[in-house]
N, C-alpha and C positions, 0 to 999 in steps of 0.2 A: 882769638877775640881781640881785634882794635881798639885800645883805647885814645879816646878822641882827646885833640889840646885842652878842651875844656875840662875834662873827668880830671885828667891828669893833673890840671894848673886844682882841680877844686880838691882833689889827694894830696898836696903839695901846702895846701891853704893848711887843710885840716893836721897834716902831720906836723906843720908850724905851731899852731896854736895847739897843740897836745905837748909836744916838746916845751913850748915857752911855759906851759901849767906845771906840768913834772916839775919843773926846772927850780918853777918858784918854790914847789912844796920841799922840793929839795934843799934850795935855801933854806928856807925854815926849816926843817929839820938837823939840819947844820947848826942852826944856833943854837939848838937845845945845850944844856949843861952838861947832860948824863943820858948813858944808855936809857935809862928808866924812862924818863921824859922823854925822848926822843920816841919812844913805844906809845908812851900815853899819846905825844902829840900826834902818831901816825893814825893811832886809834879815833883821835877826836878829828882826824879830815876824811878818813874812812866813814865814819858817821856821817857829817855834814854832805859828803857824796851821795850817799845813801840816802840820806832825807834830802836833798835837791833833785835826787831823781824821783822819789813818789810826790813832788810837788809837780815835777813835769808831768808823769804819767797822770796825774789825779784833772791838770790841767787839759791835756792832750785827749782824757778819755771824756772830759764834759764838753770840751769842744765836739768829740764825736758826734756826741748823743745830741748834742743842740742843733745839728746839721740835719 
């Protein structure tokens, strides 16, 4: 299976801005004080992930239905 310059350049896109997200959470995470916090704060972007993806799907599936 060929992958064309464009798949490619838009795989290329996307593992950019996944790496530059990790990266930051990662900073943050870094600046916590303490193991403990550094737990809570994984937890509290773990959540916020979690609730911004049932914002998309909620979004995504009323755009279905409105089609």
């Amino acid at each position: 299976m060929a992958i064309t310059e464009d798949l490619r350049t838009q795989l290329q896109q996307e593992r950019a801005r996944r790496e530059l997200t990790l990266g930051s959470i990662r900073s943050h995470l870094e600046e916590q004080p303490s193991a403990n916090t550094v737990r809570a704060c994984a937890r509290s972007w773990c959540r916020d992930i979690t609730a911004l993806a049932e914002t998309v799907i909620s979004a995504a599936t009323s755009t279905e239905t409105n089609e």
